[in-house]
N, C-alpha and C positions, 0 to 999 in steps of 0.2 A: 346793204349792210344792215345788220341787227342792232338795235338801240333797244334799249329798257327804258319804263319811265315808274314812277311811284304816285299815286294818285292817295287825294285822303280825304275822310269825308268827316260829319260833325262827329260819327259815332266815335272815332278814334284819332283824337287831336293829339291825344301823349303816343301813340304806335306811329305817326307821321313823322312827326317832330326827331322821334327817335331814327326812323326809314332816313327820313331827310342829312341827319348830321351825320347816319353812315356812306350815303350817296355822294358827301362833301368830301369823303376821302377816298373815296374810288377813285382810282388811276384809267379813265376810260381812253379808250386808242382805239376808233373806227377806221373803216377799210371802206373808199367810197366806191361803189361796182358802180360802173360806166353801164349804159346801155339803157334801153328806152323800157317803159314798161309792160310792153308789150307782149305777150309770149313769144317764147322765142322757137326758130323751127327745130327739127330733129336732127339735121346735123348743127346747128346750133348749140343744141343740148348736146350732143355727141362732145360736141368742141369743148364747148365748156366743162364738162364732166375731168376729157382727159384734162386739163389746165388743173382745176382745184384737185385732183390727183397727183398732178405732179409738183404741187405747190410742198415745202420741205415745212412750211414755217408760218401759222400764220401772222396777220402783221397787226392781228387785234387779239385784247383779252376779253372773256367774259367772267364780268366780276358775279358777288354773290348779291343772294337777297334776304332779307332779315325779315321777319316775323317776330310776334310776341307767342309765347304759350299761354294756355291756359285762357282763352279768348271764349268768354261766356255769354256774347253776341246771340241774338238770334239769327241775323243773315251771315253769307258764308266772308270771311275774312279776307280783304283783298290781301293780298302780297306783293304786285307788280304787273307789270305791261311788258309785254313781248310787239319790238315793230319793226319791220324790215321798210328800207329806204324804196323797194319795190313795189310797195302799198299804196296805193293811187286812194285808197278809202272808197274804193267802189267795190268791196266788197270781192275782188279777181280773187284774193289771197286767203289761203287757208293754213290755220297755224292748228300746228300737233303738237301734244306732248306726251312725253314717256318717259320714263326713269324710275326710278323709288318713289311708290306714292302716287302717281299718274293714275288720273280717272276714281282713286280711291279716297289718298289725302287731298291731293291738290286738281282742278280742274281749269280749263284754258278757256278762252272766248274764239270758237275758232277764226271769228271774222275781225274781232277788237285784239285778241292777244293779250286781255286781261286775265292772272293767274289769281283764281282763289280757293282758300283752305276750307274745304267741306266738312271737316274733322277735327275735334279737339286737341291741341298740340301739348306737349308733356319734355320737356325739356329731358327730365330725367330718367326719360323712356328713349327718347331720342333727339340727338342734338342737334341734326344737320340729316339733309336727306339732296341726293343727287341726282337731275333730269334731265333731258335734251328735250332742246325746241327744231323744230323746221318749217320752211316756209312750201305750201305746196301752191301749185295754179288748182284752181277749183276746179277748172273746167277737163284738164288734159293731168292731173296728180301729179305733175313733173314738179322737182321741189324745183322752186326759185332760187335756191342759196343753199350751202353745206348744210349740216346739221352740225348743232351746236348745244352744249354742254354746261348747265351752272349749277350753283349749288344754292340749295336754300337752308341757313342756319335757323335754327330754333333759339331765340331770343327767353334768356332764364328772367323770372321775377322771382321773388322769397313768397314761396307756395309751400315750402316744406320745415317745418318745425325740426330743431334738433332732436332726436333721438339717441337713448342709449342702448345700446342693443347687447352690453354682455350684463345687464340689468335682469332684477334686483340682489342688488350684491350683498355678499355676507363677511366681515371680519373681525377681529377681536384684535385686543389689546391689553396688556397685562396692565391690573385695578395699580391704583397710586403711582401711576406712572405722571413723570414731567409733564407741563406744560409744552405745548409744541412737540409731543410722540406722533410721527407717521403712525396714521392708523390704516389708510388705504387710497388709490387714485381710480376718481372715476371717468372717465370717455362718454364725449357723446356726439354723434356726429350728425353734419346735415349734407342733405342732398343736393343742396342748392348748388348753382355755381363760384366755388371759392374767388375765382379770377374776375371775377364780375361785381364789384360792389361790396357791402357787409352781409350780404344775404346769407354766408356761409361762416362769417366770424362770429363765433359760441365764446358766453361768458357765464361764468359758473357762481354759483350763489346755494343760499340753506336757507331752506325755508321752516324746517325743523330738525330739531336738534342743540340748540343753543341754549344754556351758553355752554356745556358740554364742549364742542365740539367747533370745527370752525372749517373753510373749505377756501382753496387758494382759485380765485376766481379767473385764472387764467391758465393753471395746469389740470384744476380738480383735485387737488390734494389733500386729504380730509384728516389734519389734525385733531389730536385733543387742544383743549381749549379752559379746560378744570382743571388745578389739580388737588390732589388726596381724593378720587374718585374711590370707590370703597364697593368693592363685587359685594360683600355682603348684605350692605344697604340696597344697593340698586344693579342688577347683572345686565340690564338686557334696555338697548338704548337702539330706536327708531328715529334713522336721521332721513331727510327728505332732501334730493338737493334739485337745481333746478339750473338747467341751461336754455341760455336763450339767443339769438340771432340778432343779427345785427346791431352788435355790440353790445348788446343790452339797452340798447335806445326803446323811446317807444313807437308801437305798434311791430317789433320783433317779435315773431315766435319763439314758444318756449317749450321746451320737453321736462319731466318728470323722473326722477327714480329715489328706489327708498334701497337703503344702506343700513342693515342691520349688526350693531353691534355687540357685540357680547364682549364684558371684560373676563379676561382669562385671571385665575387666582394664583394669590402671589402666596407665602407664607407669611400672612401680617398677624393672624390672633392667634395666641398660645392655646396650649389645650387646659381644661377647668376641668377638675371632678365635681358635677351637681351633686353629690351626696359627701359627705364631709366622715361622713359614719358609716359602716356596712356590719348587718349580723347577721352571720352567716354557721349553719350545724352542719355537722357530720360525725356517722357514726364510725363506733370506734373495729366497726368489720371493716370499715371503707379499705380498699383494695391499694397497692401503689398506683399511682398515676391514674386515680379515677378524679371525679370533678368534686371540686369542694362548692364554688360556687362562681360568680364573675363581677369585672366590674369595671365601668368603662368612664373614659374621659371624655367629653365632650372638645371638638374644634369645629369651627366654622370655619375654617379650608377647608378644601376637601383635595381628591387625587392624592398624588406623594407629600403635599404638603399636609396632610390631614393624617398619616400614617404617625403610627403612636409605638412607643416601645418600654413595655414597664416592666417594673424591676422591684422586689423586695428589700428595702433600705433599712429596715429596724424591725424591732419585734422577738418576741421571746418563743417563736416556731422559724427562724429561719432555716433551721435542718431538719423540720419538718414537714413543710410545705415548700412547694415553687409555684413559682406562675410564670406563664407561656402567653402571646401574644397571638392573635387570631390573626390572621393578614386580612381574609375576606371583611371581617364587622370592626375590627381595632379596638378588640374588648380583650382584658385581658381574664385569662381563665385559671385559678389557684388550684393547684390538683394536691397528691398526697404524695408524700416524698420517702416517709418513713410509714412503719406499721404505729396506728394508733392507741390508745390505752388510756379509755374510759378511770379505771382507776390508779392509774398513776397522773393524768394530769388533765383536767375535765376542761378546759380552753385557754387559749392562743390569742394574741393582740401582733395583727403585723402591718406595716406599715408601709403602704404599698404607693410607688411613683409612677407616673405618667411623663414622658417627656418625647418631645418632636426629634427624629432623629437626621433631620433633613433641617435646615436652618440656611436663611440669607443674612448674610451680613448689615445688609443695609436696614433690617428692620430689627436687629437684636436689641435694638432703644423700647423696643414694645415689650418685650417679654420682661422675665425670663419664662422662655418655652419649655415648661414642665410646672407639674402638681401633682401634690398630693393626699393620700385617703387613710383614715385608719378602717381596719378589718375587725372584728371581733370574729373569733370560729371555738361555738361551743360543742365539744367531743359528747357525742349520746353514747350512753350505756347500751350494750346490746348481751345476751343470753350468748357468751361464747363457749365453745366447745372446753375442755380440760386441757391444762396446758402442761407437760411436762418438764420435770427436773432440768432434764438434759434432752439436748435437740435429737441423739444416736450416743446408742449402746456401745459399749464391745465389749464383751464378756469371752475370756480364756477358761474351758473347759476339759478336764483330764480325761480321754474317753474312760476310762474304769471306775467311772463316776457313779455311785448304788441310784437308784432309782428315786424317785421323791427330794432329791437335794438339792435345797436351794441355791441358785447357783448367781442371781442376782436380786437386787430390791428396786421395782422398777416404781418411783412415785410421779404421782399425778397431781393437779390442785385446780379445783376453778377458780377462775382468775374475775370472778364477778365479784360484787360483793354478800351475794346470799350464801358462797362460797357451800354447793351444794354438794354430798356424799359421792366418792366415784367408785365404780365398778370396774373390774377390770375383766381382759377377756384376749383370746390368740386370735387374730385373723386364720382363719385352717387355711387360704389358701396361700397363703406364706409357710405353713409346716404341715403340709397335706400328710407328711410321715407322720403323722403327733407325736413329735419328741419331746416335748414342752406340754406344760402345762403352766395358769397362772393363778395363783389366789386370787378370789372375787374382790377381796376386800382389801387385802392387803399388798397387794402388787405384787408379792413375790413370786419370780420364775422360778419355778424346776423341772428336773428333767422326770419327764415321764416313761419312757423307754431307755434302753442301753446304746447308749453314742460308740461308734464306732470311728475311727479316725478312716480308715483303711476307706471304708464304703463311703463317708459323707465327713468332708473336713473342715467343710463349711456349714452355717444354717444362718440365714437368712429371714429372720420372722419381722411379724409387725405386731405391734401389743398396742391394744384397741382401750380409750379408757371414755365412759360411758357415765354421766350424769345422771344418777338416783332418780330426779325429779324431771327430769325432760333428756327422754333417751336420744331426741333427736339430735343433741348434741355429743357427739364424738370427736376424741381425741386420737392420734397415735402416733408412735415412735416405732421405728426400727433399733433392732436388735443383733447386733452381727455376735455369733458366736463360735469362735475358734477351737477346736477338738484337739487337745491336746494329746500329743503321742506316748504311750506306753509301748513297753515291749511285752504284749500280746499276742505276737505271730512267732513261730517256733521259723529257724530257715529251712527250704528246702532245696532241692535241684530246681536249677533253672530246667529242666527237660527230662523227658525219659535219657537215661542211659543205656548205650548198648554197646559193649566193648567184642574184639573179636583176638584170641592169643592163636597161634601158630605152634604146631604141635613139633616143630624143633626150634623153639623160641628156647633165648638164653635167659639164666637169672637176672633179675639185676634190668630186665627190657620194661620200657614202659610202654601201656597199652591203652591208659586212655586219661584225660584229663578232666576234671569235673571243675565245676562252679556251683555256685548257690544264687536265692535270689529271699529277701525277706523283704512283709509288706511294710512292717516298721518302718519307721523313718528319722534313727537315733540325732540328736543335734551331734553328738561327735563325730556321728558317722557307724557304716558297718564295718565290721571285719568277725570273719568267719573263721572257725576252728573247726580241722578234719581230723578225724581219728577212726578207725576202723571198729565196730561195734564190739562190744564185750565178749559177745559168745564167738566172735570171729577174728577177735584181738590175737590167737596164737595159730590162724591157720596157716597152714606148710603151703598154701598156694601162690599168693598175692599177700602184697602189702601196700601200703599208702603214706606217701611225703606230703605234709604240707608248704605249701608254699609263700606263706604267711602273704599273700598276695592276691587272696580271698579263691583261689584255685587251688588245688590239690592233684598228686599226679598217682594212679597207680601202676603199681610194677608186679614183674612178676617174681616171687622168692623162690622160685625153683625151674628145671628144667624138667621135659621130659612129660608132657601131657600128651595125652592118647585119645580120643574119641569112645574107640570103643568100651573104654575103661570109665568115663564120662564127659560128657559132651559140652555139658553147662555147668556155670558156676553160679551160684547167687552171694554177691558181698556187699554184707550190710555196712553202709557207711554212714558214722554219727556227725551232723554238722552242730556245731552250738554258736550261740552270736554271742556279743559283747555287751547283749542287755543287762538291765537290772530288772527281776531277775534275771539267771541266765535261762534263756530259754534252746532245747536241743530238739532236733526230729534225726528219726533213722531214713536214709536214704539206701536203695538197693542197685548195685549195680550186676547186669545182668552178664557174663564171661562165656562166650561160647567158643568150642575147641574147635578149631577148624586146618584143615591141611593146607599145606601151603607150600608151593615151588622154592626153588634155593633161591629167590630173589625172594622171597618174603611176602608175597603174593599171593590171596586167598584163593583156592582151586572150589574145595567146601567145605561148609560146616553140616551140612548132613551125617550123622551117625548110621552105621548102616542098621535098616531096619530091622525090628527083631519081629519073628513070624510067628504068630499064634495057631495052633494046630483049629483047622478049621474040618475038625471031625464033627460037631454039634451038627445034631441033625434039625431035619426043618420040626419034627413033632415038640423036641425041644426048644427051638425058641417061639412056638407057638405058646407054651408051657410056662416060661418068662413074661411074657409079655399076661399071660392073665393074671397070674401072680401079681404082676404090679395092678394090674385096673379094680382089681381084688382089693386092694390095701387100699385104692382114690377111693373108693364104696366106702369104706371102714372108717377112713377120715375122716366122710361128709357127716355120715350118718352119728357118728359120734358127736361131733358139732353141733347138730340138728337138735339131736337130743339132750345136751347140755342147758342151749337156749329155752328150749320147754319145760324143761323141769321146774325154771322160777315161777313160786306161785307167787299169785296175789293176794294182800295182807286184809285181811278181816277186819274192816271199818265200823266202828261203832256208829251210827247217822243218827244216836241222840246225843253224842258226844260232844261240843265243841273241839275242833282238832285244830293246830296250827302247824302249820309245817315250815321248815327253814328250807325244803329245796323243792322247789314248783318245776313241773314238767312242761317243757314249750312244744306245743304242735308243729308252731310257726315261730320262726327269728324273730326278735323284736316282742315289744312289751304288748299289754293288753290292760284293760280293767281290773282283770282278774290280780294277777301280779302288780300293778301296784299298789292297790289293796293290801296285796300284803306284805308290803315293805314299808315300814317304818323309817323314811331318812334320820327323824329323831332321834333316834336310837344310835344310831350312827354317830351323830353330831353330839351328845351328851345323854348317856342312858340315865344317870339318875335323875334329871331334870325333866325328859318327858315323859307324856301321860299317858297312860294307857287306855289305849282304845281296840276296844274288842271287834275286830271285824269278823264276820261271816265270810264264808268263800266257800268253796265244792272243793270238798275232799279230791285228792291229787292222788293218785298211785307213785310212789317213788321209782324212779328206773334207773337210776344213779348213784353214785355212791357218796353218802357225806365227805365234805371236803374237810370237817373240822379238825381232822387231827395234823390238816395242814398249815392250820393258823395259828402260829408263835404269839404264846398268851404276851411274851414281853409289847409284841405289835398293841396287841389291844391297850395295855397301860401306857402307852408312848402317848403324849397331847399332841403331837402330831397328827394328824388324823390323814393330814394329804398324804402324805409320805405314803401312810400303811395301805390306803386308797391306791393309791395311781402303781403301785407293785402289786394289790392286787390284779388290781387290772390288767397288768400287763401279763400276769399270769395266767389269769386267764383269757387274752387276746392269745397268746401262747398254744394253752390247751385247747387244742379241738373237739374234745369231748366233754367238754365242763360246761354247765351250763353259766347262761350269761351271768356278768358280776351282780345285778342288780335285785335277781333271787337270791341272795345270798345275805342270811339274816347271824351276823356271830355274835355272840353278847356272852361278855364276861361275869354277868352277877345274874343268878341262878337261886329261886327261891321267894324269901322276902329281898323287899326294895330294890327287885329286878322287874324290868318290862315285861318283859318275859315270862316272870314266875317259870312257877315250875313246869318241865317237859313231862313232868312223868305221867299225864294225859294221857301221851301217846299211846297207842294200843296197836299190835301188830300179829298175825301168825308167824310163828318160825318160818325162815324160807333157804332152800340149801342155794348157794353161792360159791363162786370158785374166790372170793373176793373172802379175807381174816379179819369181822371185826373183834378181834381179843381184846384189844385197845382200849376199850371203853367200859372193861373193865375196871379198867384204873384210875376212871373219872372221878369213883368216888360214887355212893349210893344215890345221890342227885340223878347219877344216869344210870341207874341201874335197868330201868323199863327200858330203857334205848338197849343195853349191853344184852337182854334179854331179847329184844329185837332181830338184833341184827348177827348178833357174838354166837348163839344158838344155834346148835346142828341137826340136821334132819336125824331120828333115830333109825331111823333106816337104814341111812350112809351113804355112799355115791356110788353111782349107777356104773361108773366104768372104774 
């Protein structure tokens, strides 16, 4: 039978002691094997084999063996004795081991059956490790006995410190929080054996952090421990806490970890404005909604508690300015609300609040959350453009409006206070027609051209007004101007007419119905009047009903039309409208006779042809035909020599000569010409001076325009008026040369610019063109009348 024994020696009197009191509670039950110990033979062994095979149940246990770990011995660590009652101690018996550990951890005596640990034991690596023993004959390896099974436990000591292992932890807590606020629980756990002693019972402590903070030494539960903790004084709090083993007695192990707190912010301070006063400009171009300036409130919250919302509370620009709140910086920003004006009101006092819009009840004893700032905002003068009367025009105009009449007074004024001279002027590409014109100086529009309703019923300009002393300032205004209707358009047919009568058509038949169309546009309305023309008021063919219905019907007043007798008729028909005045046009309707079946049904209007005797022979119309090419010769050549005949005038070149009509090679002005135009002259003849310019004698090839210009023009103080109808008249004339040659002057003699013409000096030259005219000027022009009024004595070539 197998026995265990425990041996101990000095090195390990507390590992014995312990061996010893678990061997007190072993339930040991041995099995005594009869039999000598001698080996036994082979059917012996045979015998014996089948027996402990057929055994169900044995009738002994094998207990376990206990070790300590952690054994820092130099020699190797007994654990136990293995001894079979078969062991005579003469060394027959040979003991094996094998299981977990065998020959590695643990090793056997194989003559004594003393089991020792060769290897360091670790409880917490491994707790128990399972082997078989057997006994064998040395000599013949037949085992003496079963083979047999026990376990060897690994005996725990406190080798292992608690640890925390989801360490170092991070929490917060919101600042001014109670005394006794959960802030966070910490864990720490040890490896040791719980079931064994305190080796495994953690007790929890703070080693830093106090008096802040405080830690429940049997869950870890780490309260506040202060209160009125204050995030703004102090955010950020490093607690230490410390667990240790076996109860916290001593010589227990202890672990470490640090717990980082952060207080979360509450909404405990109001917001302050540091500036109590803000001076702040803007000029008075400032745009709507640009920045005036900013200004911020100071809080030591921060996140949503620290979000700010200001507002304008007082102050004598509140409808002049706003202010807007920034979200990202919680500054607030004063923009421009209205347009400003330096000389109507040169600064603004506003009164501006800061206040938390987010608010906890439990700390409304600290505030009140909100302040505020006064603004000062002084408006800078800036050079602004001219500022007009009115924002838009609208001016109703007659189209049969004469030329040069004023037709509005458009004024302007700068709005600085240097209050500097304005100019006026058209944008051309708002009246690219140039209908308009404006006085420089005095705003007034007129019309420069003849307005037509029919063509343009609209105009649309913009009048530009321009600062004396700094051009770069511009003003402008629009101009709507509405074309008032005349009746100006006589009516006509809406279409050609072509009527067709039937040569057994009855009196009394109608053959065709006419309408009208006029471009007028009366407010009453049209209605048109028909009546058959004067010279055709009594013809025996046709007559014509109106039909007060702005349509008319003609019929026919007789029967019995023939083709061959005549084929067509032309009837003039008079329409007149309802204008003021009345205005009429002749309309022609065209009547052709045509034959037609008894249903009324055109067959033709062809007349039958009439045949001209075609005896003309070919010499004859060779004989025609040169006759005429005869006469093209005679025409040109006549022409040819008209143009030739104009001599040129015999210039005196020590003369001083001036001329009123200069010859253009090329369109558009030069040196030369304007030279010798005198705007002064223009602008007030008796008031400028005269200045004698030189210039290259000119050949005249045109014909004085003066007996075109109405001396009343010249005496009018108008001068635009008389201008801009010039001009238009000669935009008009294609062959007149430009306005700007064009020298007229009323006083002739003394205390004219001018003086006198009678310088001029000219040969007779023959003309298809009468000056007689200038006889009548009066002796003043008599060298001109001479000039130009003088006939060749020879007389005219054709």
């Amino acid at each position: 039978m197998w026995t265990s024994g425990r041996m101990s020696n000095a090195k390990n009197l507390f590992g014995l002691g312990i061996s010893l009191y678990f061997w007190g509670l072993m339930d040991l039950t041995t099995t005594v094997l009869s039999g000598s110990a001698r080996p036994l033979t082979e059917g012996q062994e045979d015998n014996l084999s089948d027996k402990l095979h057929q055994r169900m149940k044995r009738s002994w246990v094998w207990n376990q063996f206990f070790v300590l770990e952690e054994y820092t011995g130099t020699d190797p660590l007994y654990v136990g004795k293995l001894h079979s009652d078969m062991d005579r101690g003469d060394g027959s018996i040979k003991y094996i081991l094998s299981g977990e550990g065998a020959g590695i951890v643990f090793t056997i005596d194989d003559t004594t059956g003393d089991i020792h640990a060769i290897q360091r034991l670790d409880r917490e690596e491994r707790s128990q490790y399972t082997l078989r023993a057997q006994a064998l004959d040395r000599r013949t390896g037949r085992p003496m006995e079963p083979e047999s099974e026990f376990i060897i436990k690994i005996q725990d000591i406190n080798d292992n410190e608690p640890k925390f292992l989801d360490g170092p932890y991070v929490a917060s807590v919101p600042e001014m929080s109670p005394v006794g606020t959960s802030v966070i629980q910490v864990t720490a756990t040890d490896a040791d054996d719980p079931t064994y002693g305190n080796s495994a019972r953690v007790v929890y402590s703070i080693l830093q952090g106090q008096p802040y903070f405080s830690v429940d030494s049997r869950t870890g539960l780490i309260r506040t421990a202060l209160m009125n903790m204050d995030r703004e004084a102090k955010e950020y709090y490093e607690v230490i806490i410390q667990a240790k083993d076996m109860g916290g007695q001593l010589g227990g192990l202890a672990g470490t970890t640090t717990v980082n707190i952060t207080l979360s912010d509450v909404n405990d301070n109001p917001p302050r404005f540091p500036q109590k006063h803000y001076q702040m400009s803007v000029l008075e171009s400032a745009p709507i909604s640009s920045t005036v300036g900013r200004v911020v409130a100071k809080d030591l919250d921060e996140g949503i508690n620290a979000e700010m919302k200001y507002s304008l509370v007082d102050g004598d620009g509140l409808d002049v300015f706003d202010i807007n709140t920034d979200p990202n910086y919680q500054v607030g920003i004063i923009t421009v609300r209205k347009p400003l004006s330096f000389e109507s009101k040169k600064s603004y006092t506003l009164k501006v609040e800061g206040a938390n819009p987010h608010l906890e009840m439990r700390f409304l004893n600290l505030g009140p959350f909100r302040d505020t700032t006064t603004v000062h905002i002084s408006v800078e003068d800036v050079d602004e453009p001219p500022v007009f009367e009115s924002s838009i025009y609208f001016v109703e105009v007659p189209e049969d409006v004469e030329i040069g009449t004023t037709i509005q007074i458009i004024s302007a004024k700068d709005p600085d206070v240097t209050n500097n001279s304005i100019r006026y002027s058209i944008d051309r590409s708002s009246d690219p027609g140039r209908f308009f014109y404006v006085d420089i100086t005095s705003g007034a529009l007129m019309t420069a051209r003849p307005l037509d309703r029919e063509d343009i019923s609209w105009h649309n300009i913009t009048v530009l007004a321009m600062e004396l002393n700094n051009p770069s300032q511009v003003g402008s205004v629009s101009v709507t101007v509405k074309v008032l209707d005349v009746n100006d358009n006589a009516p006509e047919f809406a279409r050609f007419y072509e009527a067709f009568v039937c040569e057994n058509a009855k009196a009394g038949q109608l053959i065709q119905t006419v309408s009208a169309i006029d471009r007028d546009d009366p407010q009453e309305g049209q209605h048109f009047y028909y009546s058959l023309a004067p010279e055709a008021a009594n013809n025996p063919n046709f007559t014509l009903r109106d039909n007060q219905d702005n349509t008319a019907w003609v019929l026919t007043r007789r029967s019995g039309f023939r083709q061959h007798e005549q084929n067509t008729f032309y009837l003039p028909i008079l329409i007149s409208d309802n204008g003021r005045p009345v205005l009429s046009s002749t309309g022609t309707l065209t009547v052709h006779v045509c034959s037609c079946d008894e249903e009324g049904m055109v067959m033709s209007c062809n007349a039958e042809a009439y045949v001209l005797p075609v005896s003309l022979s070919r010499g004859a119309l060779i004989a025609i035909l040169a006759c005429i090419f005869v006469l093209l010769v005679l025409v040109l050549l006549i022409l040819s020599m008209r143009r030739q005949r104009k001599q040129p005038y015999i210039i005196d070149e020590e003369e001083n000569i001036h001329e009123n009509i200069v010859r253009y090679d090329d369109e558009g002005g030069g040196e030369e010409d304007t030279e010798a135009f005198d705007i002064a002259a223009m602008w007030n003849p008796r008031e400028a001076q005269l200045v004698v310019k030189n210039r290259q004698d000119m050949l005249p090839e045109i014909e004085s325009l003066s007996r075109y210009v109405p001396q009343a023009c010249v005496m009018d103080n108008n001068v635009h008026s008389y201008v801009l109808a010039k001009l238009y008249e000669a935009d008009m004339d294609l062959w007149a040369p430009p306005f700007d040659s064009l020298q007229t002057y009323m006083f002739e003699g003394s205390g004219s610019v001018a003086e006198s013409l009678s310088s001029l000096q000219s040969v007779t030259t023959d003309s298809d063109q009468s000056y007689d005219y200038l006889t009548d000027w009066g002796p003043r022009f008599k060298k001109l009348a001479e000039m130009y009024g003088a006939t060749d004595s020879s007389g005219a070539l054709w």
